[in-house]
N, CA, C and O atoms as a Tripos MOL2 file, in Angstrom:
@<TRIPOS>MOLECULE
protein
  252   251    63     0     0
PROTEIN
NO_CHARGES

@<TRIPOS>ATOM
      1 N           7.1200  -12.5300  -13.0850 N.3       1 UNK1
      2 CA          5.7210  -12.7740  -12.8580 C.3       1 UNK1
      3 C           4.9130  -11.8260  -13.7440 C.2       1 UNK1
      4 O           4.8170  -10.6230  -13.5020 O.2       1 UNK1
      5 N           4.2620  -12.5200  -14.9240 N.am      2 UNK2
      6 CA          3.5770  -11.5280  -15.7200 C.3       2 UNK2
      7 C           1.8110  -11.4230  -14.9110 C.2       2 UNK2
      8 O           1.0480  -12.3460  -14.6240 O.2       2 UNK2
      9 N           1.6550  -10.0670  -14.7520 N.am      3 UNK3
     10 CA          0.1820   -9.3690  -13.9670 C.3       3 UNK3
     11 C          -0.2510   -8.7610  -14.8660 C.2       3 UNK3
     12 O           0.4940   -8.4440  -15.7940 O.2       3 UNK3
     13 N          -1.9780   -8.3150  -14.8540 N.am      4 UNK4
     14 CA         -2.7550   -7.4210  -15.4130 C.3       4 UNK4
     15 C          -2.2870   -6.2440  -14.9560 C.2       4 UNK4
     16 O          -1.3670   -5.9200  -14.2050 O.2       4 UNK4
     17 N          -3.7010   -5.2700  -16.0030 N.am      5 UNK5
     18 CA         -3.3850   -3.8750  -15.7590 C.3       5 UNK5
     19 C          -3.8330   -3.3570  -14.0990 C.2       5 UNK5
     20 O          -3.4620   -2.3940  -13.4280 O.2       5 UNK5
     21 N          -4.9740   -4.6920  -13.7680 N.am      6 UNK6
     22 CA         -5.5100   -4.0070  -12.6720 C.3       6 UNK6
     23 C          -4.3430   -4.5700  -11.3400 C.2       6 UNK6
     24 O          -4.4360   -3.7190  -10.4560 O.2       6 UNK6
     25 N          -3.8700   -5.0750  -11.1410 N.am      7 UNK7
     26 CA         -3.3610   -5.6680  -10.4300 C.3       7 UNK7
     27 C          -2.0280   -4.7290  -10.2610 C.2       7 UNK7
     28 O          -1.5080   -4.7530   -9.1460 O.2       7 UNK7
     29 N          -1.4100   -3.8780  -11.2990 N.am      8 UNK8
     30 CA         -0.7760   -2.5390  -11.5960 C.3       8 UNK8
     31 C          -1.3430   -1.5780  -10.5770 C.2       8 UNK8
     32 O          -0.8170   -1.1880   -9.5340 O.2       8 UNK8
     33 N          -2.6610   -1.2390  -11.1480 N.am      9 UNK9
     34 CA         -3.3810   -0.1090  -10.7220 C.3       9 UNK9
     35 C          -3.7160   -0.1850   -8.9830 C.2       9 UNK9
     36 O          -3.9120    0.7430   -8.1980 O.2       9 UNK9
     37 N          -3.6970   -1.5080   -8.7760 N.am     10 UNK10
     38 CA         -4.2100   -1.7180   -7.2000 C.3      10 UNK10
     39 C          -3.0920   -1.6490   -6.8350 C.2      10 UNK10
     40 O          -3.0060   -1.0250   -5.7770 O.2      10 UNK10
     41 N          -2.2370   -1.9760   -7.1880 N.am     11 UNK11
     42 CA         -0.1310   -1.9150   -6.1360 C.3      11 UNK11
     43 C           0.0420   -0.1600   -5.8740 C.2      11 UNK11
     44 O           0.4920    0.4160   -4.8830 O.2      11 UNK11
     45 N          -0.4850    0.4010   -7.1300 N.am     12 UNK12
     46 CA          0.1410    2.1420   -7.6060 C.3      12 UNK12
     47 C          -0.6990    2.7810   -6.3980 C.2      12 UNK12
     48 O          -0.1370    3.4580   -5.5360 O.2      12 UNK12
     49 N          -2.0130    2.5370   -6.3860 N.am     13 UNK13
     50 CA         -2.6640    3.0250   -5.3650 C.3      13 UNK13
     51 C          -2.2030    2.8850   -4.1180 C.2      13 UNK13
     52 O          -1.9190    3.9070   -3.4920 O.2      13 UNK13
     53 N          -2.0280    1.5090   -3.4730 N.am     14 UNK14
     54 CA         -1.8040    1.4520   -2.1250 C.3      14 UNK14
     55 C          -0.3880    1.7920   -2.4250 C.2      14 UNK14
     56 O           0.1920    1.4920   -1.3810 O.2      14 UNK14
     57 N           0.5130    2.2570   -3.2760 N.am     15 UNK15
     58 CA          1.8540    2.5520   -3.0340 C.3      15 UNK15
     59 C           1.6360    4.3540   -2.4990 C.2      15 UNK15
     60 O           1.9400    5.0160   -1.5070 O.2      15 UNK15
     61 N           1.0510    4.5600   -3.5990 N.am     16 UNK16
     62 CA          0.9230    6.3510   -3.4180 C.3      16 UNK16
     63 C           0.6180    6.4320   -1.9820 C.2      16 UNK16
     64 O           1.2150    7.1270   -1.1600 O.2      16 UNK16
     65 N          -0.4720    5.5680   -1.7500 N.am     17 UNK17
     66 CA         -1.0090    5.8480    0.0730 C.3      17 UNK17
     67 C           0.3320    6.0060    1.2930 C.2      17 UNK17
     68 O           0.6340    6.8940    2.0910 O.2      17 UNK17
     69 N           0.9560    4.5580    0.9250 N.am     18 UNK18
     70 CA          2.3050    4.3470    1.4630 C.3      18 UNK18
     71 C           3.5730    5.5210    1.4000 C.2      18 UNK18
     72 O           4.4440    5.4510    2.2670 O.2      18 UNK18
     73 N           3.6290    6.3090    0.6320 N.am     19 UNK19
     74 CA          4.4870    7.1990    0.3050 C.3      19 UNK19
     75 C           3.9660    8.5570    0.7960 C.2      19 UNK19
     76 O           4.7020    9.3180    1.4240 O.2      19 UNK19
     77 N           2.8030    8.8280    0.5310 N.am     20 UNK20
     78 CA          2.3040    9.7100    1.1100 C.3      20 UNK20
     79 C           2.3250    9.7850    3.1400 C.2      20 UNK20
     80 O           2.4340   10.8000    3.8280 O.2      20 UNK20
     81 N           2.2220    8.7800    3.4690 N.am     21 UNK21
     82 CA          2.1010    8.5710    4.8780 C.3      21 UNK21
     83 C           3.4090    8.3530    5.3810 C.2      21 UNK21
     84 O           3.6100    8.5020    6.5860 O.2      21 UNK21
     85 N           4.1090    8.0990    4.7950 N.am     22 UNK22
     86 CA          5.8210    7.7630    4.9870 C.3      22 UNK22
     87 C           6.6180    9.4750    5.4560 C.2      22 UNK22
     88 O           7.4280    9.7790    6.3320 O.2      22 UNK22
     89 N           5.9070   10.2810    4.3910 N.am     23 UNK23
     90 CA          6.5810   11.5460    4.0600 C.3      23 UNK23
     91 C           6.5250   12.0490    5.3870 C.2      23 UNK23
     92 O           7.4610   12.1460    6.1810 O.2      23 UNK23
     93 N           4.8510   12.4870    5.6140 N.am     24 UNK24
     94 CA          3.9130   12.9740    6.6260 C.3      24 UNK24
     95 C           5.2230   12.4530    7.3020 C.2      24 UNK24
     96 O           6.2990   12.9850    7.0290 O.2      24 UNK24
     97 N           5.1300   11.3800    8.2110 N.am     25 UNK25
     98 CA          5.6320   10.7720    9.1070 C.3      25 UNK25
     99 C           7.2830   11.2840    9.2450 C.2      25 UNK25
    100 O           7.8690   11.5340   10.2980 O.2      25 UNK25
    101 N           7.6850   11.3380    8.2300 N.am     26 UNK26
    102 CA          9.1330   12.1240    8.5570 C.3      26 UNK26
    103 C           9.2460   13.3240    8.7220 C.2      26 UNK26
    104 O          10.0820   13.8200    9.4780 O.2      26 UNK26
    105 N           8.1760   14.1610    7.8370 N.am     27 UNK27
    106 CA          8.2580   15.8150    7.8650 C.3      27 UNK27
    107 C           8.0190   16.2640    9.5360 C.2      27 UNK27
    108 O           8.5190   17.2840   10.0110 O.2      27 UNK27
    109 N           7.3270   15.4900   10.1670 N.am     28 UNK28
    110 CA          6.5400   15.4440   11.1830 C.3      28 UNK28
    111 C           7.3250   14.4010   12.3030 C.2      28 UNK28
    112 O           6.7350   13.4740   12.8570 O.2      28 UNK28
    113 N           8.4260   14.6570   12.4730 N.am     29 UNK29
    114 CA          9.1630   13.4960   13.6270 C.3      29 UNK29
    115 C           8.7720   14.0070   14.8830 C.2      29 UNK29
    116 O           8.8000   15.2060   15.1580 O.2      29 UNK29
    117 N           8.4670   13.2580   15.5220 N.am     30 UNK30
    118 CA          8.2300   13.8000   17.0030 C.3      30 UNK30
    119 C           7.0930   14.2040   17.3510 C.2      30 UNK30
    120 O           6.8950   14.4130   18.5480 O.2      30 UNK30
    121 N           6.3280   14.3610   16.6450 N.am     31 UNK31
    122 CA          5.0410   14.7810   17.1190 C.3      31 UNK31
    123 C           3.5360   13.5060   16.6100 C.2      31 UNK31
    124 O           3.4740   12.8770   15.5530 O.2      31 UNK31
    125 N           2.8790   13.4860   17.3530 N.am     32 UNK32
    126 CA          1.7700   12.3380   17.3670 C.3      32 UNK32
    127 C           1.4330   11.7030   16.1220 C.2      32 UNK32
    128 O           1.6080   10.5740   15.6640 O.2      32 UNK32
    129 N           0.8970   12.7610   15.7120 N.am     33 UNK33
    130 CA          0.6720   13.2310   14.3120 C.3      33 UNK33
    131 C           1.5840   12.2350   13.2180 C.2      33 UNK33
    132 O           1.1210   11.6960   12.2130 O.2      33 UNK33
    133 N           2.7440   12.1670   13.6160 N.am     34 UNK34
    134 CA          3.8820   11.0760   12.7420 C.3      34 UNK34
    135 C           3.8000    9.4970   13.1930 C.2      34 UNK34
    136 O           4.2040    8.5410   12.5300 O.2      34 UNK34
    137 N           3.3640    9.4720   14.0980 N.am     35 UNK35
    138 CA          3.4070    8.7170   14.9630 C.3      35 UNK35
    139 C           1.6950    7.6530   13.8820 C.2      35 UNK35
    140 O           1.6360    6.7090   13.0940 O.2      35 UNK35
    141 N           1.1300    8.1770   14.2470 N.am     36 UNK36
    142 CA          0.1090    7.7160   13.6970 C.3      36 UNK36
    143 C           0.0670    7.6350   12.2850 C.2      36 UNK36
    144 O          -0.4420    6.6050   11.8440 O.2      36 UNK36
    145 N           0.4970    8.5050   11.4320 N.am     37 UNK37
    146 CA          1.0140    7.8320    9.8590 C.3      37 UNK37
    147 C           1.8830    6.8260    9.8570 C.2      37 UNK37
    148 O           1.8100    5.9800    8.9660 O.2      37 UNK37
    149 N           2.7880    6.7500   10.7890 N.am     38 UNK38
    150 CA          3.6380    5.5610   10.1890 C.3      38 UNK38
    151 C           2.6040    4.6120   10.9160 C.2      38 UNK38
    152 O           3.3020    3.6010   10.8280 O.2      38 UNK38
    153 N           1.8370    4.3150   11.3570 N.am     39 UNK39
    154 CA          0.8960    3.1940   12.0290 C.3      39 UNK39
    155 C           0.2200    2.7000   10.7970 C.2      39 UNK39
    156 O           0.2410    1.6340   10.1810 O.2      39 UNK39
    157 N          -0.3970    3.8600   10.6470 N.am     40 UNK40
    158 CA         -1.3720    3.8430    9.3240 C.3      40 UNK40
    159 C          -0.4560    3.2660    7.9100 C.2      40 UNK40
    160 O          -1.0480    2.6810    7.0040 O.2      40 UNK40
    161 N           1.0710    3.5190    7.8590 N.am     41 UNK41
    162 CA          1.6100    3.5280    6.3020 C.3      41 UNK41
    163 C           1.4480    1.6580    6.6320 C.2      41 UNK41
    164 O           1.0880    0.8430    5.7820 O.2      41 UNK41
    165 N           1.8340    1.3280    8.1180 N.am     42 UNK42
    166 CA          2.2630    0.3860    7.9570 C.3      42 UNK42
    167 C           1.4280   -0.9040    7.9710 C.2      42 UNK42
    168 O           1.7790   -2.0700    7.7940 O.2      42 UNK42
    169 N          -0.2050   -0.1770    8.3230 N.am     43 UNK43
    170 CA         -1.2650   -1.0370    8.1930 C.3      43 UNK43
    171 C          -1.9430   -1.1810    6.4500 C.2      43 UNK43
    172 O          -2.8940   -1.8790    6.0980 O.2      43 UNK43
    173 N          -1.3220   -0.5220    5.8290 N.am     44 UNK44
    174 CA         -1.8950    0.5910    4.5660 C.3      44 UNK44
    175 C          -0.8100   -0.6800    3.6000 C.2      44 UNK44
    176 O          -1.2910   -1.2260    2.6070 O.2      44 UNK44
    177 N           0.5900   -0.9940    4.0530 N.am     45 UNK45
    178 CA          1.2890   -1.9410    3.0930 C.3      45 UNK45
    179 C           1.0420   -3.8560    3.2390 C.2      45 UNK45
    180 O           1.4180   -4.8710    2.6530 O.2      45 UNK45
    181 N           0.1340   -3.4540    4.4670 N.am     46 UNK46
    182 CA         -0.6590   -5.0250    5.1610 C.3      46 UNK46
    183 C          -1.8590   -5.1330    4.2660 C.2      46 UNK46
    184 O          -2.1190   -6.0260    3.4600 O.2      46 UNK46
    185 N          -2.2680   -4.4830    4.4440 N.am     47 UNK47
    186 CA         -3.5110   -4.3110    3.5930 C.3      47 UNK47
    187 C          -3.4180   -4.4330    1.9070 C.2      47 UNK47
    188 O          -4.2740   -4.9350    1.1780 O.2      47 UNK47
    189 N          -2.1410   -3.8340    1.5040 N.am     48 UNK48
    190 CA         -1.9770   -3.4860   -0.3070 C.3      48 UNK48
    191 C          -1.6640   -5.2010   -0.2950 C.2      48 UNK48
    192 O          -2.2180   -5.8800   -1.1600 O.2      48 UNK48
    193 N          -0.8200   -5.8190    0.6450 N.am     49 UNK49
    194 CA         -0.4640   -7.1160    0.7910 C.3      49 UNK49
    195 C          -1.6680   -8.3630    0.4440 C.2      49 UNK49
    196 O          -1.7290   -9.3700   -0.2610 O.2      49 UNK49
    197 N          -2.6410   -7.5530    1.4880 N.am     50 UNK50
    198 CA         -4.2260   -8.6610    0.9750 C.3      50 UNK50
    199 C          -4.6290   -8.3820   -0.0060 C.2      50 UNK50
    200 O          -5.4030   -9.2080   -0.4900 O.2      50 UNK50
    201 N          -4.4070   -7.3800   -0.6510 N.am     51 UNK51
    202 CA         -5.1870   -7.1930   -1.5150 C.3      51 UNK51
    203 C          -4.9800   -7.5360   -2.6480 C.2      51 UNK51
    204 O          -5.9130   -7.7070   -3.4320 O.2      51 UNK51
    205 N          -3.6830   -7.7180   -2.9960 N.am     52 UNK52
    206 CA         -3.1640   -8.3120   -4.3950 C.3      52 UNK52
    207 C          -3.1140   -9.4740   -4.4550 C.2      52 UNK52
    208 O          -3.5330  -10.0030   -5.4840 O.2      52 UNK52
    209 N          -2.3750  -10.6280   -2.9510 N.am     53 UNK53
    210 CA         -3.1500  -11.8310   -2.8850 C.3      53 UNK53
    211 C          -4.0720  -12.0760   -3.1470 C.2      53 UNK53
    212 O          -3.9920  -13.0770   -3.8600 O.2      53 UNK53
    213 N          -5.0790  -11.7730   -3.0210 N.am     54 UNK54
    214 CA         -6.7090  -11.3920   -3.0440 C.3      54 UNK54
    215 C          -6.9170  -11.6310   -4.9670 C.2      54 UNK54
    216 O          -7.6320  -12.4420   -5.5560 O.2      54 UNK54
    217 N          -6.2720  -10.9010   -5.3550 N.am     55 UNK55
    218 CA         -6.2510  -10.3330   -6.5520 C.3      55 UNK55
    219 C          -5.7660  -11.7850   -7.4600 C.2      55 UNK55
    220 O          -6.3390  -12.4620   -8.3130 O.2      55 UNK55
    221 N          -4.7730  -11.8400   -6.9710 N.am     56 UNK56
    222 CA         -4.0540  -13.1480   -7.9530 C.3      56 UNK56
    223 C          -4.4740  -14.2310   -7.9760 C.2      56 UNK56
    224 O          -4.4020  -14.9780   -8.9510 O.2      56 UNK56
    225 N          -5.0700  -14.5430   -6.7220 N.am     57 UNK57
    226 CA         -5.5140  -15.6280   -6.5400 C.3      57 UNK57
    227 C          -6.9720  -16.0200   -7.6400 C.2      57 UNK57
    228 O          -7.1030  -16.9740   -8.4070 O.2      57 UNK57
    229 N          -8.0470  -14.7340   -7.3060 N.am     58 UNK58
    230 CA         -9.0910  -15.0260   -8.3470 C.3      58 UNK58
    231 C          -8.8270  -14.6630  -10.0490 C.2      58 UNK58
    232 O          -9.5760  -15.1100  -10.9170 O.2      58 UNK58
    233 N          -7.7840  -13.8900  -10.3130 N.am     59 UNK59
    234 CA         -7.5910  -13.5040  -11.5140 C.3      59 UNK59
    235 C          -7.2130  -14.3680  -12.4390 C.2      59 UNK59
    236 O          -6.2920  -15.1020  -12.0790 O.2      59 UNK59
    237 N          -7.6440  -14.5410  -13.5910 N.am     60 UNK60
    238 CA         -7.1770  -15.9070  -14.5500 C.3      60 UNK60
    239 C          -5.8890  -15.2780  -15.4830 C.2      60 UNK60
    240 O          -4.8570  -15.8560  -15.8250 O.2      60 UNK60
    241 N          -6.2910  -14.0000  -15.7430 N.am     61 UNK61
    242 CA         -4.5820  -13.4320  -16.4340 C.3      61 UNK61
    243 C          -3.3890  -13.3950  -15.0810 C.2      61 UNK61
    244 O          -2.2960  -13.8110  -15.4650 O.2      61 UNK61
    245 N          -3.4050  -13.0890  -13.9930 N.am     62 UNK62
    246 CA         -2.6610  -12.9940  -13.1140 C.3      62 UNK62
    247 C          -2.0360  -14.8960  -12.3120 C.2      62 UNK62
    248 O          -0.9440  -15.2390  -11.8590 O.2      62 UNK62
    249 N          -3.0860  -15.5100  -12.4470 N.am     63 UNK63
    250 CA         -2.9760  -16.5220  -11.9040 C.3      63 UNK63
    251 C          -2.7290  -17.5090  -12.9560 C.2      63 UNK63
    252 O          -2.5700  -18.6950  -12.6650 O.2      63 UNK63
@<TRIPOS>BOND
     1     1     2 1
     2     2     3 1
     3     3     4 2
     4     3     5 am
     5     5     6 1
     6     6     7 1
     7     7     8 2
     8     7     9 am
     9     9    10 1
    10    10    11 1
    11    11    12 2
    12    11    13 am
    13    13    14 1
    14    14    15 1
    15    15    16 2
    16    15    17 am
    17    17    18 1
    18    18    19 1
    19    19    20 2
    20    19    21 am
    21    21    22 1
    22    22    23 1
    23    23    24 2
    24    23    25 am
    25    25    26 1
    26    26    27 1
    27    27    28 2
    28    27    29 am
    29    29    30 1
    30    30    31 1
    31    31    32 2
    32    31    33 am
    33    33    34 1
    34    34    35 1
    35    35    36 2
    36    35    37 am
    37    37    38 1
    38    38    39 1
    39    39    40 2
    40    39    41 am
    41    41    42 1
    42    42    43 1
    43    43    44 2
    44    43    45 am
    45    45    46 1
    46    46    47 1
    47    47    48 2
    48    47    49 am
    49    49    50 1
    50    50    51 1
    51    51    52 2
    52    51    53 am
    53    53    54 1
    54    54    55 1
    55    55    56 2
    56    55    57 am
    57    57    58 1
    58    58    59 1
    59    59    60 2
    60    59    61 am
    61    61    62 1
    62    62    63 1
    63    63    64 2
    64    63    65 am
    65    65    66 1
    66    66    67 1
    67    67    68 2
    68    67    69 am
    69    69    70 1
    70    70    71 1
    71    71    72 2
    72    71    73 am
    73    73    74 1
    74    74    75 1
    75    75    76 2
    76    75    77 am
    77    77    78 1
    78    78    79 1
    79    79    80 2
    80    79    81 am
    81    81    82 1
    82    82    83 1
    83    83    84 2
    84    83    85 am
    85    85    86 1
    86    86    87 1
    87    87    88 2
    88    87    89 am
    89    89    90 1
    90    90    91 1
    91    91    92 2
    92    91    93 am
    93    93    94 1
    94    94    95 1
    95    95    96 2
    96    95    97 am
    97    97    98 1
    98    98    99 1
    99    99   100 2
   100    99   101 am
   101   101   102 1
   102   102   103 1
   103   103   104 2
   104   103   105 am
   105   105   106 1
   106   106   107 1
   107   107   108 2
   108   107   109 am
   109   109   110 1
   110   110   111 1
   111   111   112 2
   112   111   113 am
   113   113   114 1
   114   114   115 1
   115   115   116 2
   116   115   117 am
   117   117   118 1
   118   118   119 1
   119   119   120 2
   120   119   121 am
   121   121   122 1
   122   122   123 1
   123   123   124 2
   124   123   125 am
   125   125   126 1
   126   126   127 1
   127   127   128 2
   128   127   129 am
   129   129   130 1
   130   130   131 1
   131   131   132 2
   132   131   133 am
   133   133   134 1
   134   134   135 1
   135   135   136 2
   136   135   137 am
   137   137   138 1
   138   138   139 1
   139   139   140 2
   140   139   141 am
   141   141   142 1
   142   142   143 1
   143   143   144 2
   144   143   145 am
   145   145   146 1
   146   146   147 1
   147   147   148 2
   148   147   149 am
   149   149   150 1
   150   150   151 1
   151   151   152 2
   152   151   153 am
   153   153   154 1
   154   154   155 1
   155   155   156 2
   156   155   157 am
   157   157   158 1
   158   158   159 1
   159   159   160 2
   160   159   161 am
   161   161   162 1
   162   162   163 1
   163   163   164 2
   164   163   165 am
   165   165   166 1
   166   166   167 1
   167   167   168 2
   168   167   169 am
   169   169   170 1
   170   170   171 1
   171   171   172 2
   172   171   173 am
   173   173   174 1
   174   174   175 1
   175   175   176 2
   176   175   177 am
   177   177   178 1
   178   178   179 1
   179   179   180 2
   180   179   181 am
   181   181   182 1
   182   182   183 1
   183   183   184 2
   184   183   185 am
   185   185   186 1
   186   186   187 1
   187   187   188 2
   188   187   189 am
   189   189   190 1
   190   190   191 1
   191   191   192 2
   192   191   193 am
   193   193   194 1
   194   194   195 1
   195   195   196 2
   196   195   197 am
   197   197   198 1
   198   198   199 1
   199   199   200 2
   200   199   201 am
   201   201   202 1
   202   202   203 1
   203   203   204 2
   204   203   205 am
   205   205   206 1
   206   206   207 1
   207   207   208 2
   208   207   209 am
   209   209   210 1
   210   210   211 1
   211   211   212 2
   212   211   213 am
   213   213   214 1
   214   214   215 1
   215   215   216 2
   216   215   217 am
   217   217   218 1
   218   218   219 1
   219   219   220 2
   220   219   221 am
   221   221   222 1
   222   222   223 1
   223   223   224 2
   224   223   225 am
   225   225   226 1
   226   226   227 1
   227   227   228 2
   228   227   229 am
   229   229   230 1
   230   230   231 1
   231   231   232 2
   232   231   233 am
   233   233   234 1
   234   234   235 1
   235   235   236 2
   236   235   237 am
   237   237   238 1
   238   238   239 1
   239   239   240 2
   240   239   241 am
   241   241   242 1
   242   242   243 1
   243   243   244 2
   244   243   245 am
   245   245   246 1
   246   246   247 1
   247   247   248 2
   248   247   249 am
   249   249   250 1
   250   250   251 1
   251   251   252 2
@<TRIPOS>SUBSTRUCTURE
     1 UNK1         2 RESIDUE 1 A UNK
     2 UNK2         6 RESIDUE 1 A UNK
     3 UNK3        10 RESIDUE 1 A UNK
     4 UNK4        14 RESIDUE 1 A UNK
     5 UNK5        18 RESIDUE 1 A UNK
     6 UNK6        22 RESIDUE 1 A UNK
     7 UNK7        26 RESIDUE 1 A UNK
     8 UNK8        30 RESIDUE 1 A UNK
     9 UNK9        34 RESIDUE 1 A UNK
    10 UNK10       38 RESIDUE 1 A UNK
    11 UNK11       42 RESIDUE 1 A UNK
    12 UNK12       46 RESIDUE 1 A UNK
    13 UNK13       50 RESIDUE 1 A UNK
    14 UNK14       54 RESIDUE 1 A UNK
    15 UNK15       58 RESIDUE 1 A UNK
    16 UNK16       62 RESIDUE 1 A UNK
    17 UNK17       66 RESIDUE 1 A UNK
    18 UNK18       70 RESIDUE 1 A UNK
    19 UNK19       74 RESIDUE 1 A UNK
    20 UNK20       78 RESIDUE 1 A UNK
    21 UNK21       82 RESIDUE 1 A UNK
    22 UNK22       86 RESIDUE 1 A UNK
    23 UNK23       90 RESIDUE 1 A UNK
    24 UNK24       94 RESIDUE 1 A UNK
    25 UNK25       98 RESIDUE 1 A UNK
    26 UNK26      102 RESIDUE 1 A UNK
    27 UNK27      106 RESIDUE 1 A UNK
    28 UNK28      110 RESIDUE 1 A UNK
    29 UNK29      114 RESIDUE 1 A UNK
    30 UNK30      118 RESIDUE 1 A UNK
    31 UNK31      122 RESIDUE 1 A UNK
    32 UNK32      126 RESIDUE 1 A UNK
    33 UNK33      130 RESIDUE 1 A UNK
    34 UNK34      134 RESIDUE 1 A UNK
    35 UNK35      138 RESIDUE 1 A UNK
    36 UNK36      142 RESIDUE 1 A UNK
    37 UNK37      146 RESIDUE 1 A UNK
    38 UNK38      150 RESIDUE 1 A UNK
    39 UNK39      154 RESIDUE 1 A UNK
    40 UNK40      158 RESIDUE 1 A UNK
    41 UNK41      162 RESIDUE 1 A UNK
    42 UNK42      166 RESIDUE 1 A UNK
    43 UNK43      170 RESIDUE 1 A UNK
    44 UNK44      174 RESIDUE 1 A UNK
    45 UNK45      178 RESIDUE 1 A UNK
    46 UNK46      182 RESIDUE 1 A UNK
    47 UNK47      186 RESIDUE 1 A UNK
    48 UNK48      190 RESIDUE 1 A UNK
    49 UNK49      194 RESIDUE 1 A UNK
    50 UNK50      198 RESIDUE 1 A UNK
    51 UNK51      202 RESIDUE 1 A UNK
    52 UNK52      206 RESIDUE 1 A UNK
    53 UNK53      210 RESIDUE 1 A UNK
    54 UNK54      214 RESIDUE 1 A UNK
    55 UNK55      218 RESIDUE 1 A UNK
    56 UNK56      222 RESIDUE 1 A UNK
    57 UNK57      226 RESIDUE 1 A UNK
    58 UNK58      230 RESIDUE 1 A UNK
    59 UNK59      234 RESIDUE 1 A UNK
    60 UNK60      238 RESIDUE 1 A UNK
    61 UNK61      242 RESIDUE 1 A UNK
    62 UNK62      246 RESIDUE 1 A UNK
    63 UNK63      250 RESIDUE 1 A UNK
């Protein structure tokens, strides 16, 4: 599937978010605090999900 640059740049972002909240969430087992990043990583890869749909759909290089 050949994509633009932005469609790159929007995956890298919500990935970093995802990885970042993943970490949290393990460094942090057991306590709330983890508990709620992995909520967040996992609303955060729902979201990167709409958003590139989103993306492909109106994009004429992507689509």
């Amino acid at each position: 599937m050949k994509t633009c640059q932005r469609f790159s740049r929007i995956k890298s972002g919500y990935e970093q978010d995802i990885t970042f909240l993943r970490s949290h969430s393990e460094r942090h087992e057991g306590k709330p605090s983890a508990k709620a990043s992995a909520k967040h990583a996992a609303g955060a890869k729902r979201a990167m999900a709409r958003a590139l749909n989103r993306h492909y759909e109106r994009c004429r290089e992507c689509g």
